[in-house]
C-alpha positions, -999 to +999 in steps of 0.1 A: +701+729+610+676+737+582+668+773+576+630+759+575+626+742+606+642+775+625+607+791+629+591+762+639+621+757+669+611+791+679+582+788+686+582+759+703+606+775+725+587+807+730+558+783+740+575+765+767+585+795+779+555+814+784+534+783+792+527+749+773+496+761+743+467+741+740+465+708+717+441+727+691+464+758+686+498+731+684+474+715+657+469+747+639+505+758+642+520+722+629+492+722+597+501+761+587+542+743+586+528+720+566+518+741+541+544+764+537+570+735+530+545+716+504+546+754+485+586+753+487+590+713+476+563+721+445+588+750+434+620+731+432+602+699+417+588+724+391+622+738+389+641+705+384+615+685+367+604+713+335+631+698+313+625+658+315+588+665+318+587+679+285+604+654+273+579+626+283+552+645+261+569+634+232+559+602+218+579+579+198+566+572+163+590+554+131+583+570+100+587+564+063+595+591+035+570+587+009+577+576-028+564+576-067+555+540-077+537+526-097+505+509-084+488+480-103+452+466-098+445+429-099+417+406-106+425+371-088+418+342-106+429+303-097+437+281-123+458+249-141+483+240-162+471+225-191+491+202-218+473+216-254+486+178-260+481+160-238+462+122-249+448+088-236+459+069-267+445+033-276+443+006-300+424+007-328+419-027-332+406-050-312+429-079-299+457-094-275+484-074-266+516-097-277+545-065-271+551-032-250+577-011-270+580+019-244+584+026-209+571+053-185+591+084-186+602+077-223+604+101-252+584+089-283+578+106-314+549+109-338+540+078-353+562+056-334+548+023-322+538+017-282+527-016-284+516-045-307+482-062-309+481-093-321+482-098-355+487-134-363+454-141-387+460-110-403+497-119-416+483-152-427+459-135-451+486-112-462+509-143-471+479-158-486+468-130-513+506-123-519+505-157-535+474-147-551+489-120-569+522-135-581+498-158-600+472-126-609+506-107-618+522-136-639+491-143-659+485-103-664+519-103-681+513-134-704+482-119-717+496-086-722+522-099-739+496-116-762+478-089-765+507-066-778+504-093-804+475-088-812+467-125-801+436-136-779+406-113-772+407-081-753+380-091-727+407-121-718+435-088-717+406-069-694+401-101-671+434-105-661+438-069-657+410-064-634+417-097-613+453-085-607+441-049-599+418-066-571+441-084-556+463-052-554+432-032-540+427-062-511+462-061-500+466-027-496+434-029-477+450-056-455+484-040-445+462-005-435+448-031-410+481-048-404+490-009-394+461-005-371+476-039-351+503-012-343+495+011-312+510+047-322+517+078-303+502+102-323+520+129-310+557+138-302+559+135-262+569+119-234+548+085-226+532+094-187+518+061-181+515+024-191+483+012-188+481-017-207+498-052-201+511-074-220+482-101-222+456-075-219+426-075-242+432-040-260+401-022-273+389+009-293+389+036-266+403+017-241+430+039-230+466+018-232+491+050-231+489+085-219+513+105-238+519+141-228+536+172-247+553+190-221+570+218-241+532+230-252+517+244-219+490+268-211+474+279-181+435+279-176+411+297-156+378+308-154+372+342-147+338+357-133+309+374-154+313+403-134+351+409-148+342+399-186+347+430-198+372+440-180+392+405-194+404+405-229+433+389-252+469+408-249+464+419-214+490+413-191+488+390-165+512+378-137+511+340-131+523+324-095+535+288-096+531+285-053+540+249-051+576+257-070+581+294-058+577+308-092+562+335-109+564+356-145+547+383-160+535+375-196+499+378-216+466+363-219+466+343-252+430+337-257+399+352-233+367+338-246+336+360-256+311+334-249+300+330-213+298+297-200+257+291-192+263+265-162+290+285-144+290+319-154+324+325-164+346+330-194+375+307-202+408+325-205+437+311-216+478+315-213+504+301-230+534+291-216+573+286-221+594+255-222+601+253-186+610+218-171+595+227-137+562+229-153+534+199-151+501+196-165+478+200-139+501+221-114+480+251-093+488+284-108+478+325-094+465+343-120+467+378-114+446+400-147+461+436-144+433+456-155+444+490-139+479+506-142+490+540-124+525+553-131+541+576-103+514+569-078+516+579-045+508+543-025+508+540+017+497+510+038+463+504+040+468+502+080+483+532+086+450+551+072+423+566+097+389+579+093+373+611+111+335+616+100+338+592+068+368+614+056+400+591+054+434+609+068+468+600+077+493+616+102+525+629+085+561+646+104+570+680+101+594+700+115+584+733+131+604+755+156+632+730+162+611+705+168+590+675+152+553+678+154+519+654+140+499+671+114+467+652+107+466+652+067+434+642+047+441+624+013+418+616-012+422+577-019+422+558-053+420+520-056+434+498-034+447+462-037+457+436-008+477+461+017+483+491-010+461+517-015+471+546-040+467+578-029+451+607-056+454+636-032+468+651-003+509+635-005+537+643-024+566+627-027+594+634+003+571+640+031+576+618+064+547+597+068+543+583+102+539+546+099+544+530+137+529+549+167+503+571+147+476+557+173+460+589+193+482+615+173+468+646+169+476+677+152+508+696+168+517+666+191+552+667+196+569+636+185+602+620+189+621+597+156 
């Protein structure tokens, strides 16, 4: 039997034998029991329960060890790709069009004919003045010849001169518009669309062709007045193709020093490589770098908390064997998306707690 419930036994016994007590002093007795074994359970569950209860104090936190890097400020811009050649081209005279020398997708030098315009009337006036002239040409000899001679007048040796030099004059002036019958690409490229048919009344700034340089690409963007002067020619810039999954690091070529009246921007420009997985008009990032820190100290934005307007963070250390919070205030720099570089109060190495830091305080003992 229990050593505890031994008194207890007792004194029910002693009670029955000197007479059964009274309800209020069995109450009394029964309560001053109770007591005395809550006292003895409290002691062993103190006893038995120190170590695993100091254990649930600790809370569980993931940290991160923190680094030099360097940090880099951005100014975000949207823009294009743009062909620098990139042209509606059209005839130049007015007429039908009797022949389509290209296709879509074809490669076409400078000078080289797209179509023809018809040039029927023109060819029969050529013909006709080239008969003109072998008669202008035959009599300009005969009367040279005389007039080596010293035979007939001069003005007959000047006449015949003059009329052949005309005719020469007129045809020349009749195969430059023989030429303009000719649509031309006036650019080396590749021919992006056929817009004429054949049939089709061409015209003077009616676009027939479009004819685009892709190996001469730039990117375009407008940036904001605001950033004008912090945007200028030879500054780096990283450009993100999102619809291909590209992106490369080069420099502005031109930023312009005019602001646009209407939308209150400057134009800045970028050229760009050969690179077959570039199109005009393609939706490029543009990401002006116009602040550079080398071995900065950067952290999540996230993981930084405020006390009284004064930005801190909680950090690990070891102390007495084991791992405790220390709140930490840092004096921040910029920050950019989910960076922010820290100026003060971190150095390189120290555990920076990352997950968990919620409700930490200073000296709270914390588990890895």
């Amino acid at each position: 039997m229990s050593k505890i419930y031994r008194p207890a036994l007792l004194i029910v016994m002693l009670m029955a034998a000197c007479g059964s007590p009274s309800p209020e002093e069995q109450l009394a007795e029964l309560k001053k029991e109770e007591a005395t074994l809550k006292q003895k359970i409290a002691k062993l569950e103190k006893e038995t329960n120190k170590s695993d209860t100091a254990e649930r104090k600790k809370k569980s936190v993931i940290v991160a060890a923190v680094q030099d890097t360097v940090f880099e400020h951005y100014i975000d811009v949207q823009g294009s790709i743009d062909a620098r050649e990139n042209v509606s081209v059209s005839a130049k005279m007015p007429g039908i069009v009797t022949a389509i020398y290209v296709k879509e997708g074809q490669a076409v030098k400078k000078g080289q004919a797209l179509a023809q315009v018809d040039d029927q009337i023109l060819r029969a006036n050529v013909a006709e003045l080239r008969t003109q002239m072998d008669l202008a040409n035959t009599l300009f000899l005969k009367q040279q010849n005389l007039w080596n001679q010293k035979i007939g007048s001069e003005v007959q040796y000047l006449n015949a001169k003059n009329q052949k030099e005309s005719l020469e004059r007129k045809m020349a002036t009749l195969n430059d518009q023989l030429a303009q019958t000719r649509i031309v690409s006036p650019i080396n490229g590749t021919v992006d669309a056929v817009i004429v048919k054949l049939g089709d009344n061409a015209a003077p700034g009616s676009p027939a062709f479009h004819v685009v340089n892709g190996s001469n690409l730039r990117v375009l963007a407008n940036v904001a007045e605001a950033y004008a002067s912090k945007v200028k020619t030879g500054d780096q810039v990283v450009l993100d193709f999102p619809d291909i999954d590209k992106n490369l690091r080069t420099k502005i070529g031109f930023a312009s020093k005019v602001i646009d009246q209407t939308s209150r921007t400057i134009k800045v420009e970028v050229p760009l490589q050969n690179d077959p997985d570039l199109r005009p008009n393609m939706i490029a990032r543009m990401k002006i770098i116009d602040y550079v820190a080398p071995n900065a100290i950067v952290i999540p934005v996230n993981i930084i908390q405020y006390s009284l307007g004064k930005p801190y963070v909680i950090i690990a250390q070891k102390q007495n064997g084991n791992m405790i919070a220390k709140r930490r205030e840092i004096e921040m720099g910029r920050t950019y998306n989910d960076k922010a570089e820290i100026k003060g109060g971190l150095k390189a190495g120290e555990q920076i707690v990352t997950i968990g830091y919620q409700g930490l305080n200073d000296n709270d003992l914390i588990q890895l």
